[in-house]
Each structure stands twice: as structure tokens, then as C-alpha cells.
C-alpha positions in Angstrom: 73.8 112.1 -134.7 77.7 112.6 -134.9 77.5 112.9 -139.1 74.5 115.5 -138.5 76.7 117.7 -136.8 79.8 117.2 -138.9 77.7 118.2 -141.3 76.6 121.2 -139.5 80.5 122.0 -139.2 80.7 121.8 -142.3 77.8 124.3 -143.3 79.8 126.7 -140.5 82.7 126.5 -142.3 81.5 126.6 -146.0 79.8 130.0 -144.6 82.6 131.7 -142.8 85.1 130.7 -146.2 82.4 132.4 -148.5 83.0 135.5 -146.0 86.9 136.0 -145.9 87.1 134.7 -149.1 85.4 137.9 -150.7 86.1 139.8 -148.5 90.1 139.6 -148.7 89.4 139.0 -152.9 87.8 142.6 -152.8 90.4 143.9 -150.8 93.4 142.8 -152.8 91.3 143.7 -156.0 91.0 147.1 -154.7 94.5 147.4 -153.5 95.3 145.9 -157.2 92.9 148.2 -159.2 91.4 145.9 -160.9 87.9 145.3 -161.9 86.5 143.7 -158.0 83.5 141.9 -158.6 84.6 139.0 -160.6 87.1 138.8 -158.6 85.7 138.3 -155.7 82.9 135.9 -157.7 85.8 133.9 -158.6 87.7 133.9 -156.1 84.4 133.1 -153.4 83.2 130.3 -155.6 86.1 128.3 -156.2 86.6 128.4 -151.9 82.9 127.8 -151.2 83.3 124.3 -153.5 87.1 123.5 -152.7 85.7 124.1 -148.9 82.6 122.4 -149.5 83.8 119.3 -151.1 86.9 119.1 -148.2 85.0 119.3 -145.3 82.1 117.4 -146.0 82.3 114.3 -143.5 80.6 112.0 -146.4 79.5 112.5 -149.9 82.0 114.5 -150.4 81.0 115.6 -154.6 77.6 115.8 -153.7 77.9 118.3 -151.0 80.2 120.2 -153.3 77.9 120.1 -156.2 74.8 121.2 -153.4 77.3 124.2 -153.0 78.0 125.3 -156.4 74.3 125.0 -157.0 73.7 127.3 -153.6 76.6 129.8 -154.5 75.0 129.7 -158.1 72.0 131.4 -156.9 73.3 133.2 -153.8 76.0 134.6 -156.9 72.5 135.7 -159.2 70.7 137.1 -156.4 73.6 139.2 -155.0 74.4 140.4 -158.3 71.2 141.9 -158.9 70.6 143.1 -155.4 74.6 145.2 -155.5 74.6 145.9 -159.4 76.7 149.2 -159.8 76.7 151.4 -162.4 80.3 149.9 -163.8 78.0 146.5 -164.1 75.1 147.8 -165.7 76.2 146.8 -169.5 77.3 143.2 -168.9 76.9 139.7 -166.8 81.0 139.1 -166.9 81.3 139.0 -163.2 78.0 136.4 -162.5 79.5 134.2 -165.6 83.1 134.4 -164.1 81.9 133.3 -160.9 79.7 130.4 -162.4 82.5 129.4 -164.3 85.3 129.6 -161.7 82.9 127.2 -159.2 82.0 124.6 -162.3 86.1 124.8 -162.6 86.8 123.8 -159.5 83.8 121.3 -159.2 85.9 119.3 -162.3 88.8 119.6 -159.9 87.0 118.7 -157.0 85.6 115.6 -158.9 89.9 115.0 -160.4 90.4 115.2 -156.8 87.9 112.4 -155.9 89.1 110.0 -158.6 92.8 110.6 -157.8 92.0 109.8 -154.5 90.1 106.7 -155.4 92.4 105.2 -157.6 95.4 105.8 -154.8 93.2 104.3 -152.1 92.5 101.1 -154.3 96.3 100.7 -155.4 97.0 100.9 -151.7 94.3 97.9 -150.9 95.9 96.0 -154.1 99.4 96.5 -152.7 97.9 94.8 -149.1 96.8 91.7 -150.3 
């Protein structure tokens, strides 16, 4: 029961990253004037992985793969549900955001392994 609702923490906080992730990326984007939505794509998928893959109590690439996979179609349905006229011409922003969370899922995964190997020269170093 207690990795159920780690779990469930971690769904909560996945969901309220997404949220003040893109939400600050638009606003410095805007305060910036640059181009906001692959920004905020960007931005919101490289947080919803790196938060993904940190606070998952177990399986820690899996849940951040599950993420990227989520965010990848959360990503495609938002863009086609708030495309603006500035968008009309061209998927940039949905293939910046797809390739900002696969990014950070191979950093996520460098992550893992670094961790790995230090926790196994650690064990070595105790015998």
C-alpha cells in the first residue's frame, strides 16, 4: 500500500511540475519576446521527465519513459486543440518538445547508470 501512494505522490507532483513549468516558461518567453510555444514545450517536457524519473519511488526509467510517452501525446493533443495562427505553417514547437523530453530521457537513463556504477564501486569498496 505505501509504494501505491508514493506513487500517487508522485503522479501529484509530475502534474503540478507540468503546470509551473509552462506556465513560468511562457511567462519568461513573453517577457523575453521570443517565439512561446516551444518554449514552453521544451521547457514542460524536459521537467515532466526529470520530475518523473526523480520522484518515482521504484522503477525509476520506466515511470520516466511512461511520462515522456504521456507528455508525448498530452504535447500532440494540446497542440492541435491551441494552434494559433503564428503555428499554422509548421510542427517546430510539438518536434521541439518531443525532442527536449527524448533529451532528457537519455539524461535521465546517464543519470541511472552513473548512479549504478557509484553504488556498485561503493559495495566493492565494503568488502
Amino acid at each position: 500500500m505505501n509504494l501505491i501512494v508514493r506513487f500517487l505522490f508522485s503522479i501529484t507532483i509530475v502534474i503540478v511540475v507540468f503546470v509551473v513549468s509552462a506556465t513560468l516558461a511562457g511567462v519568461l518567453a513573453d517577457i523575453a519576446g521570443v517565439w512561446k510555444k516551444p518554449i514552453i514545450g521544451g521547457v514542460a517536457a524536459a521537467c515532466v521527465v526529470f520530475a518523473g524519473y526523480a520522484s518515482a519511488p521504484k522503477h525509476k526509467l520506466i515511470s520516466a519513459s511512461v511520462w515522456l510517452i504521456i507528455g508525448a501525446v498530452a504535447a500532440w493533443v494540446l497542440s492541435s486543440v491551441f494552434m494559433y495562427a503564428e503555428d499554422a505553417a509548421t510542427q517546430l514547437p510539438l518536434l521541439i518538445t518531443y525532442a527536449s523530453g527524448a533529451l532528457s530521457l537519455m539524461l535521465c537513463w546517464l543519470w541511472h547508470k552513473r548512479a549504478l556504477t557509484t553504488s556498485t564501486d561503493q559495495a566493492d569498496t565494503h568488502r
